[in-house]
C-alpha positions as CSV (number, residue, x, y, z in Angstrom):
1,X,111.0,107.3,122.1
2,X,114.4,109.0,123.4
3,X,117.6,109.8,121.9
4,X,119.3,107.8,119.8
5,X,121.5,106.5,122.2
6,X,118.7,105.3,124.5
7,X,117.1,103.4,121.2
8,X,120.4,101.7,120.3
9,X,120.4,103.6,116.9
10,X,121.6,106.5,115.1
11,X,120.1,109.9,114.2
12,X,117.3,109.1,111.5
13,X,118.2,113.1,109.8
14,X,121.8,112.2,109.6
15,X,121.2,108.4,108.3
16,X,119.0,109.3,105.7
17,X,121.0,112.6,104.2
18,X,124.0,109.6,104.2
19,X,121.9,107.4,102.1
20,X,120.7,109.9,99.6
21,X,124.2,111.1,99.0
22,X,124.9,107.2,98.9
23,X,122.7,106.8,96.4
24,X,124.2,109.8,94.0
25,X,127.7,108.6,94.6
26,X,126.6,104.8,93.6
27,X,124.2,106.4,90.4
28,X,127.8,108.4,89.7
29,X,130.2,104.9,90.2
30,X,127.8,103.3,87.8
31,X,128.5,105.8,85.0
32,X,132.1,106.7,85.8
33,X,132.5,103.0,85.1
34,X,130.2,102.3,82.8
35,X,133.2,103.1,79.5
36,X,134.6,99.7,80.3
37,X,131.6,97.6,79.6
38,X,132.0,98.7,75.4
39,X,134.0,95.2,75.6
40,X,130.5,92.9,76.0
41,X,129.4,94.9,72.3
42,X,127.9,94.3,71.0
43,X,124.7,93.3,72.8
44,X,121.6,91.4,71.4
45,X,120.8,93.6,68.9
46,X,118.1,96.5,68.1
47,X,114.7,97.0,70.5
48,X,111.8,95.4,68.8
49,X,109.0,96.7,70.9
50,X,107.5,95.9,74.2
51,X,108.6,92.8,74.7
52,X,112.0,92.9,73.6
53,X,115.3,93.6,76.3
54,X,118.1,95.7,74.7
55,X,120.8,95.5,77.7
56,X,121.8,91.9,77.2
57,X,124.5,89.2,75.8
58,X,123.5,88.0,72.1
59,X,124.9,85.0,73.4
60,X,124.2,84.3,77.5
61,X,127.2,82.8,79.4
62,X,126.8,80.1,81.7
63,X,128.6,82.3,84.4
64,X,126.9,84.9,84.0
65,X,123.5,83.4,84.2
66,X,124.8,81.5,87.8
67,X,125.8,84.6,89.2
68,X,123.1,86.6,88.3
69,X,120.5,84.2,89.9
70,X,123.0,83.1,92.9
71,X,123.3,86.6,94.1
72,X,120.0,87.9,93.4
73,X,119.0,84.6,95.8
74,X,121.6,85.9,98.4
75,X,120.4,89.4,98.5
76,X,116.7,88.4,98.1
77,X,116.9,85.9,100.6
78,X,118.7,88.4,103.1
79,X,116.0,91.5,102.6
80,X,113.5,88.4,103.3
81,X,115.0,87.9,106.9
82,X,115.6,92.0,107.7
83,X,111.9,92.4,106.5
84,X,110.5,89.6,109.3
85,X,113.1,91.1,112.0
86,X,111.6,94.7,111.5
87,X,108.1,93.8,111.7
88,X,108.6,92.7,114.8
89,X,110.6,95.9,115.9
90,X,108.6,98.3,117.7
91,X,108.1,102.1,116.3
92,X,111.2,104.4,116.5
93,X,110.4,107.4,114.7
94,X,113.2,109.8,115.1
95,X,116.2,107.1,114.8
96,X,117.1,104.6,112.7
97,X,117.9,101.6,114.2
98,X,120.6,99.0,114.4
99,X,118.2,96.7,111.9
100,X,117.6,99.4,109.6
101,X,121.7,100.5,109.7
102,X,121.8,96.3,109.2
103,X,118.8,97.0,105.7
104,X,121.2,100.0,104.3
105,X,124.2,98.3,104.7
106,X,122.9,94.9,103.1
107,X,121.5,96.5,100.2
108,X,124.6,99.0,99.4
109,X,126.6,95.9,99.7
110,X,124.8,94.0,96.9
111,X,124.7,97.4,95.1
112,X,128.6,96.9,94.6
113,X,128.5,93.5,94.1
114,X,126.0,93.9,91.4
115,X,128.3,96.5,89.5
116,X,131.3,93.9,90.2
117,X,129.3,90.8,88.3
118,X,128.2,93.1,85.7
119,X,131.7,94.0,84.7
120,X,132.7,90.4,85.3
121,X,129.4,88.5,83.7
122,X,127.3,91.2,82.0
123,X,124.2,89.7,82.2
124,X,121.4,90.2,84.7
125,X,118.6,88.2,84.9
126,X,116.7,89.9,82.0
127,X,118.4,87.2,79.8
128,X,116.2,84.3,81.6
129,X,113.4,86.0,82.3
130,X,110.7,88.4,79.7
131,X,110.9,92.0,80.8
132,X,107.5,92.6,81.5
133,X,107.9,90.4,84.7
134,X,110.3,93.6,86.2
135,X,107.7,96.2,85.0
136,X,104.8,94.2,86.5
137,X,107.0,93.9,89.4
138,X,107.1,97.7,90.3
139,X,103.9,98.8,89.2
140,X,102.3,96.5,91.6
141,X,104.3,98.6,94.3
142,X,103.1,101.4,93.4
143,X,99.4,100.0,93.8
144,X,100.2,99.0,96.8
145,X,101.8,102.1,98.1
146,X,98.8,104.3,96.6
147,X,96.7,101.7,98.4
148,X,98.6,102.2,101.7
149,X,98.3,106.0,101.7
150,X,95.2,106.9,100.3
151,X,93.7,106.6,103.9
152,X,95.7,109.7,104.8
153,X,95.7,111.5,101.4
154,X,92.9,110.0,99.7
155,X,93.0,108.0,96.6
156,X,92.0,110.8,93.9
157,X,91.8,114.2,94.8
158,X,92.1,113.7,98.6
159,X,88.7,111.4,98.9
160,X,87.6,108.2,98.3
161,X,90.6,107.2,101.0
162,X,88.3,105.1,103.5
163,X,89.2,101.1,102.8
164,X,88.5,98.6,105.7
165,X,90.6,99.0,108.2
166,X,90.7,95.5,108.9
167,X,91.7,94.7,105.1
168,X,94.1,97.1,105.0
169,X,96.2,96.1,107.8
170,X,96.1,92.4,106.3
171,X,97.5,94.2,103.0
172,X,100.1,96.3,104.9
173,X,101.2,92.4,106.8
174,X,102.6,91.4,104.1
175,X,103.6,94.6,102.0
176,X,107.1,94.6,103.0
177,X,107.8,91.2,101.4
178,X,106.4,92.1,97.9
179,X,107.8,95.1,97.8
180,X,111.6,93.9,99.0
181,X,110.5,91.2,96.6
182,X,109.9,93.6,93.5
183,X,113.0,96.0,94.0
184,X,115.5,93.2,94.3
185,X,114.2,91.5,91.4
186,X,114.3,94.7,89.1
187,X,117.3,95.6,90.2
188,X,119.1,92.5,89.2
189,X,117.1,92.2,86.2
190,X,119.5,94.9,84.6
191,X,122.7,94.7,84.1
192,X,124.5,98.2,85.9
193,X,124.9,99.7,82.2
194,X,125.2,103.9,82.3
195,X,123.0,105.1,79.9
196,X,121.2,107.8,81.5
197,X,118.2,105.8,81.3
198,X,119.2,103.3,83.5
199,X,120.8,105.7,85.6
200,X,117.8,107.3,86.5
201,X,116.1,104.1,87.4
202,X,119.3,102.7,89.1
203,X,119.0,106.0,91.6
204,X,115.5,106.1,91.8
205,X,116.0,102.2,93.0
206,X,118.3,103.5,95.4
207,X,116.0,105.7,97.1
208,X,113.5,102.7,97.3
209,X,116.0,100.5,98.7
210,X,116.3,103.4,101.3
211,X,112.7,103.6,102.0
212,X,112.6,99.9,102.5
213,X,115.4,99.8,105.0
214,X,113.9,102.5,107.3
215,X,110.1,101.3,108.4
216,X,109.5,102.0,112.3
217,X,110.7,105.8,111.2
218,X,108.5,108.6,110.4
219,X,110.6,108.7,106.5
220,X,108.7,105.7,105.7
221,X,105.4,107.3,106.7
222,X,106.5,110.8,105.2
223,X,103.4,111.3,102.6
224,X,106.1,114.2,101.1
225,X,108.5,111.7,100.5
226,X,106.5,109.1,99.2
227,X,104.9,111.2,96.7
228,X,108.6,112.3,95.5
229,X,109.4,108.6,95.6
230,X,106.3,108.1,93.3
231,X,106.8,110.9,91.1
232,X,110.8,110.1,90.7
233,X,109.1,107.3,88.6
234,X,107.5,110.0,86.1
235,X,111.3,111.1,85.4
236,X,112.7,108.0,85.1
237,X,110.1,106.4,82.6
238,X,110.2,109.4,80.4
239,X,114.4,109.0,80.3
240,X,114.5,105.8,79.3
241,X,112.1,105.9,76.5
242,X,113.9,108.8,75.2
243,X,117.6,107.4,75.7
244,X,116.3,104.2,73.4
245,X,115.1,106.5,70.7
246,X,117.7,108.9,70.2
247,X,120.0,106.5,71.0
248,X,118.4,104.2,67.9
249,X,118.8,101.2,69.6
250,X,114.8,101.1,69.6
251,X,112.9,99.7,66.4
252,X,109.4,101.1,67.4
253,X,107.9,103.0,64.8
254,X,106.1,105.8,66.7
255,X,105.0,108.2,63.9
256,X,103.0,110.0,66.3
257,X,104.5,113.2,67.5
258,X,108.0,113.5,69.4
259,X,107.7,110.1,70.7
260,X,106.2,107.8,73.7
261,X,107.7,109.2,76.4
262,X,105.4,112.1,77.0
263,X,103.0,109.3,77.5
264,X,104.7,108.5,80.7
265,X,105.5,111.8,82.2
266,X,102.0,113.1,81.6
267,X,100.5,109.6,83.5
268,X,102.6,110.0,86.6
269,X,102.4,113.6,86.6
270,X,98.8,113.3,87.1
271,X,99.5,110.9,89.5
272,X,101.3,113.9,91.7
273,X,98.6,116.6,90.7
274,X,95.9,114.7,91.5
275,X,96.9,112.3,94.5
276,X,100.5,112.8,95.5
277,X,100.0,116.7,96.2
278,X,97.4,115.5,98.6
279,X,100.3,114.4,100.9
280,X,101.6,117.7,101.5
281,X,100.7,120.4,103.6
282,X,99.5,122.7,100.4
283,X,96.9,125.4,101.0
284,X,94.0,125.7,98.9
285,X,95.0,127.9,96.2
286,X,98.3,125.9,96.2
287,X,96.6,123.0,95.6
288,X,94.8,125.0,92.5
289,X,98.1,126.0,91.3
290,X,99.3,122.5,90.6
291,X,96.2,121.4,88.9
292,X,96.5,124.7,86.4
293,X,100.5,124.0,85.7
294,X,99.8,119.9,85.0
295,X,97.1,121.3,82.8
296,X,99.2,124.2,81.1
297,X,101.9,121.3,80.9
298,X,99.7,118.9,79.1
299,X,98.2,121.4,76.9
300,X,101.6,122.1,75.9
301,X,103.0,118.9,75.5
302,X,100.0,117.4,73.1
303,X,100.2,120.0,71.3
304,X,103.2,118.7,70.2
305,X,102.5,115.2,69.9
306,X,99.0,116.0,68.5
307,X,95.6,116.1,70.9
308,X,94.3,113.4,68.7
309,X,96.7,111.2,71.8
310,X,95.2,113.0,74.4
311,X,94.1,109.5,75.4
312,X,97.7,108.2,76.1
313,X,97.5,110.4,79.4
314,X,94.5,108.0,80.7
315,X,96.9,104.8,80.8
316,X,98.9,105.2,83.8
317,X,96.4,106.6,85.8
318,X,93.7,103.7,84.7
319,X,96.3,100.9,85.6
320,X,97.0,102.8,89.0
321,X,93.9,103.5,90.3
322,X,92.5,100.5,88.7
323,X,94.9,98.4,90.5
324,X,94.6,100.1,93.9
325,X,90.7,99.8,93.9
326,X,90.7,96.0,92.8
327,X,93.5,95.7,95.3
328,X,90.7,97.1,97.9
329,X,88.4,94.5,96.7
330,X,90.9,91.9,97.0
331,X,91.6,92.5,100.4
332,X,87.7,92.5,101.8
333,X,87.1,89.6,100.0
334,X,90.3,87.5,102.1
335,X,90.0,89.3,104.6
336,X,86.0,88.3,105.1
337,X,87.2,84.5,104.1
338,X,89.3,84.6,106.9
339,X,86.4,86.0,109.4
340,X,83.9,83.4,108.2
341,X,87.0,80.1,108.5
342,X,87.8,81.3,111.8
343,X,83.8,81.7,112.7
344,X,83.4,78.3,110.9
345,X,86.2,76.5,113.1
């Protein structure tokens, strides 16, 4: 495609090592500042399971509940528009252009401003909306994202990759929206708090918000970066469920071993050892390696928590793969209505 000159754009190597170090320095603003929000304590009070959202006012303010929505409306609205301009862009693969320098820019703006309300308002829209509606949210990205790749990595194991190609380009039409959809929402669903927790998910978000701001470039296609951008989620889960429970702020009783979190990590582990791994250029007994250190890993692990939970390492992967497959079947099925209305008219 040329230089970057002759594209109108910059560098893509030098724009994306910016926007990871962007993201460390916004991960490390969020904590440096995070002290100053001990004057909104205290919050609503212990976590009572599932279903129950910790980082919010006992008491929600009226400001802080317009601000919330107002901005996350502005931002959403925004990623909306740069999502339509760059599918019409035209490939670019070795520069970023000036829409996706427009995508980082928007997005690290609103990152500030989001830290701003929070030490202004506190609130984000958690305390409006039930938490399982952001957790929803980003596991249907990740369907989507296994469902994207699997026709260059496979789905399991590097097969069962070969969905109609017709379907999937109807899926990948309208991918962009749901998933600038699903990080904007999470990410104003929290408040920009600094437990470690939420720090990991507020960089992991980061990274996403990169990947989302760079399609025409071969980083949004990089199979090795989207498995790290899936398996980032196996660290993040795991710290957050450990940060509520030594922390105390959880009320779960989980008398079963050292606690729920090795639930996650072992789940979207084996979602790197036996998919994302499939993405990089691994020889054969490399390959074999990973699969004997996630099972040396999980051996160790439930032997701790007690192998009568072996079972626990079954759910992510279930809700994964089960979503990506009915996902598959989704897509014929529209995609075949749409052949027989257009035969029909």
């Amino acid at each position: 495609m040329g230089d970057a000159k002759a594209d109108g754009g910059s560098r893509l190597g030098t724009v994306t090592v910016i926007s990871i170090a962007a993201s460390f320095a916004l991960t490390a603003l969020i904590a440096a500042l995070s002290p100053l929000l001990a004057a909104w304590r205290p919050l609503i009070g212990p976590d009572l399971g599932a279903a129950h959202y910790y980082w919010q006012l006992a008491k929600p303010t009226l400001a802080g509940g317009f601000s919330a929505w107002s901005l996350y409306a502005i931002h959403q609205a925004g990623l909306f528009y740069l999502v339509w301009k760059l599918s019409k862009e035209k490939a670019h693969p070795n520069t970023a252009s000036r829409l996706n320098l427009a995508a980082l820019a928007w997005n690290g703006a609103f990152v500030l401003v989001h830290i701003l309300q929070t030490h202004l308002f506190y609130d984000g829209l958690a305390q409006y909306v039930p938490v399982w509606s952001s957790q929803y949210s980003v596991i249907g990205m990740l369907v989507i994202i296994l469902y994207s790749a699997a026709p260059r990595r496979g789905l399991i194991l590097g097969k069962f990759g070969k969905w109609d190609a017709k379907a999937r380009d109807w899926v990948l039409s309208w991918h962009g929206y749901y998933i600038a959809w699903a990080l904007c929402y999470t990410f104003w669903f929290h408040p920009t708090e600094g437990d470690y927790g939420l720090l990991t998910g507020f960089f992991y978000m980061f990274l996403l918000f990169v990947q989302l701001s760079l399609p025409n470039t071969k980083l949004h296609l990089a199979l090795g970066w989207v498995a790290l951008l899936e398996v980032l989620v196996g660290v993040h889960g795991p710290a957050i469920a450990i940060q509520k429970a030594v922390s105390g702020i959880s009320g779960e009783r989980d008398t079963a071993g050292p606690g729920i979190w090795i639930m996650f990590a072992s789940g979207f582990l084996f979602m790197f050892a036996f998919t994302g791994q499939y993405g990089l250029k691994l020889k054969t007994w490399g390959r074999a390696l990973v699969l004997a250190l996630y099972a040396a890993l999980i051996a160790s692990l439930f032997a701790w928590r007690g192998y009568d939970r072996l079972f626990e390492v079954t759910f992510i992967p279930t809700a994964l793969y089960g979503g990506a497959i009915a996902l598959a079947v989704f897509a014929r099925a529209a995609t075949f209505r749409r052949k027989a209305a257009v035969r029909a008219g």
